[in-house]
N, C-alpha and C positions, 0 to 999 in steps of 0.2 A: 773282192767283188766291189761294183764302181757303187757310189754314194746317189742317192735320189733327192735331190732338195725340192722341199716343197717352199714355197710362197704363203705365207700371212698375211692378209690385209684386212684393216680393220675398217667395219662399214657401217655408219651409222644408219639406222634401221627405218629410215623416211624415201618415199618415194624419189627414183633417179638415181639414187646412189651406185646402187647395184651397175644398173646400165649405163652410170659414167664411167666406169672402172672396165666392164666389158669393152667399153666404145676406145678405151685407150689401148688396150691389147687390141681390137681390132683395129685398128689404127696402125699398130706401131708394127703389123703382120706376127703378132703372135697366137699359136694358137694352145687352147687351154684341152690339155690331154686326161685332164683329172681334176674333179672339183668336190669341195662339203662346203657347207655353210652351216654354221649354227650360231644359233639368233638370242635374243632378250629382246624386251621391250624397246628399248635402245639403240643397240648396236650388234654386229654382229662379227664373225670372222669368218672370212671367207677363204679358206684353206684350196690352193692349186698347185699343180706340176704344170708345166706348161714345156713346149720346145724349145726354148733361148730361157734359159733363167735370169741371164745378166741383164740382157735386155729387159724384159720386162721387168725388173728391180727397180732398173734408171727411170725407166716411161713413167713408172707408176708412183716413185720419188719426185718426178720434173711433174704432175700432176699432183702434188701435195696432200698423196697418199702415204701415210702410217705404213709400212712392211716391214715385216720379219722372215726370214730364212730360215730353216730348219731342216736339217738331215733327219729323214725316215727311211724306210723297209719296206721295199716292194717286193712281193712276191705274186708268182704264177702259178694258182692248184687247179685240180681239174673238177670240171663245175657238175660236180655230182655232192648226192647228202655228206654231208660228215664230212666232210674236206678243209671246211673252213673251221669246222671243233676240234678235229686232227691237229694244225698247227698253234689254235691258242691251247692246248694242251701240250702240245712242247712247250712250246716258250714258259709258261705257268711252272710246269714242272723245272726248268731250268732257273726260276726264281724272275725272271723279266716280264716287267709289270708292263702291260699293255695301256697306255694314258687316252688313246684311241684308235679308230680304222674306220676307214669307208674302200666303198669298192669303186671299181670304174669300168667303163664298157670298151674292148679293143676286138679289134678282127684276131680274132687267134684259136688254132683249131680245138675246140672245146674246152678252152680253160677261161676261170675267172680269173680274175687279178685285184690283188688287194693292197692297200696302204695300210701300215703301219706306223701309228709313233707308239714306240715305249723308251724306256728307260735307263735300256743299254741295247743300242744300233749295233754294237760289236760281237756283243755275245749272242744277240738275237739271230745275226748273220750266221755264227759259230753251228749255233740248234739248230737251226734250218737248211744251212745245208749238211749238214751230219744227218737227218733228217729226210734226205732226198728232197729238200721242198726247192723250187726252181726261184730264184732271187733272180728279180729284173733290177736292171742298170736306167740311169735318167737316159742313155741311147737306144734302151730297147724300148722303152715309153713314148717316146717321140718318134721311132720308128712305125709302132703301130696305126 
């Protein structure tokens, strides 16, 4: 199954920030399919998938931004109770430590969709779909 990279970017936690970093993907016609942020006094990381990953690496580099890349685990459950306790209950019982997840909003008939970073992308891929759980690709992300 194809790999999902997300984008890191590090953002110091003062007015402007935030929106010079949007205004360079807006710029550079990227658009952001998936976002968290989590903050400190200070600084923050602002975690995205976006449609052109390369692209947006360079723009947000040649704009003398910090990024990092990162292979996660996307998947598609269907957005009913207990679906999302369903799959961290695999994975757990598989031994694959969830480090974090957020979700994101896509047109798609009645299911959620979730980010995943844990600790092992390979074996988590392995449990989930052994599992039935439906794993999206970075093409089916920027499809939506």
């Amino acid at each position: 199954m194809g790999n999902v990279r997300q984008i890191s970017v590090f953002v110091e936690n003062r007015t402007g920030k935030l929106s010079a970093i949007t205004e360079v993907l807006r710029e550079s016609g990227i658009n952001i399919r998936a976002l968290s942020i989590a903050d400190t006094k200070d600084f923050g990381i602002l975690r995205i998938v976006v449609n052109d990953t390369d692209k947006a690496c360079d723009k947000l580099l040649e704009a003398a931004c910090t990024v990092t890349v990162t292979e996660v685990v996307a998947v598609s459950i269907d957005d009913e109770m207990g679906s999302l306790s369903g799959i961290i209950g695999l994975l757990n019982n598989a031994g694959v430590n969830i480090e974090y997840l957020y979700s994101f909003l896509a047109v798609a008939d009645g299911k959620a969709s979730i980010i995943l970073r844990v600790d092992d992308n390979e074996k988590a891929r392995e449990v989930l779909t052994a599992g039935n759980i439906a794993l999206l690709t970075e093409k089916d992300i920027c499809e939506m």
